[in-house]
N, C-alpha and C positions, 0 to 999 in steps of 0.2 A: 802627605800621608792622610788616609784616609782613617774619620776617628771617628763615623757612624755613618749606618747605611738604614732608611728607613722607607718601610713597604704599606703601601695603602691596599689592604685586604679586606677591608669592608667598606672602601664606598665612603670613605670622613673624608678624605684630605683632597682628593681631586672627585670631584663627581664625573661619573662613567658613563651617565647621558652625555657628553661634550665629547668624549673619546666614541662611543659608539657614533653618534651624529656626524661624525667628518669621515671618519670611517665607512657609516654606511652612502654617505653622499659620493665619494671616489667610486665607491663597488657600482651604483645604481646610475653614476653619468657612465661608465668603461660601461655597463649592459645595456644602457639604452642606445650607445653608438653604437655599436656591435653587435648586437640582437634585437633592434628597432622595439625595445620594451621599452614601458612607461616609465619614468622616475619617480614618481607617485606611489604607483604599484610597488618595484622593485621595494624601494624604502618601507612602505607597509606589510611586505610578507616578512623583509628583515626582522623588524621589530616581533612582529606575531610569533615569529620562531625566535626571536630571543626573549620572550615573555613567557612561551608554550618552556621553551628547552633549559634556559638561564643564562646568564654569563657568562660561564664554565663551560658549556658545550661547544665541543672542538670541532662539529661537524656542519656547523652554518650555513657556508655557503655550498657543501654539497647536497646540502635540504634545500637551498635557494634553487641552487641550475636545478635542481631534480623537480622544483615544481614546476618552473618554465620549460621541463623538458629540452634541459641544453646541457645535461649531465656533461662534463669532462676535466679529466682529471688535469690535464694542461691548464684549462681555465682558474680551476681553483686553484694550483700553484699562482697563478698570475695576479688572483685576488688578492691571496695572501697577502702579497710585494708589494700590491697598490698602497 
């Protein structure tokens, strides 16, 4: 039986640089094999758009392919999953 369920909403209990960082590493190795991008780059626009946008912005990696101009909506299901 489940007799508490507890939610990190502000960034106390797990820190969200360590989930964004593995995170943006999987997205930025999948586009460097795949679209001969930097992993350097990739990783830094990440960040830049999640500094510019927030945490909360559900629209990430369609601002990511859109800067690289590799827009599509298959890929960004597939980032999702990564």
């Amino acid at each position: 039986m489940i007799t508490s369920v507890f939610f990190d909403l502000d960034n106390t209990l797990y820190d969200q640089r360590i989930y964004f960082a593995s995170g943006f590493k999987v997205v930025a190795t999948y586009l460097c094999d795949n679209y001969s991008l930097e992993e350097d780059t990739v990783i830094k626009v990440l960040y830049s758009l999640l500094n510019d946008k927030g945490s909360l912005y559900t629209r990430l990696f369609d601002d990511l392919l859109d800067y690289f101009a590799i827009y599509d909506k298959k890929v960004i299901e597939l980032l999702i999953k990564l």
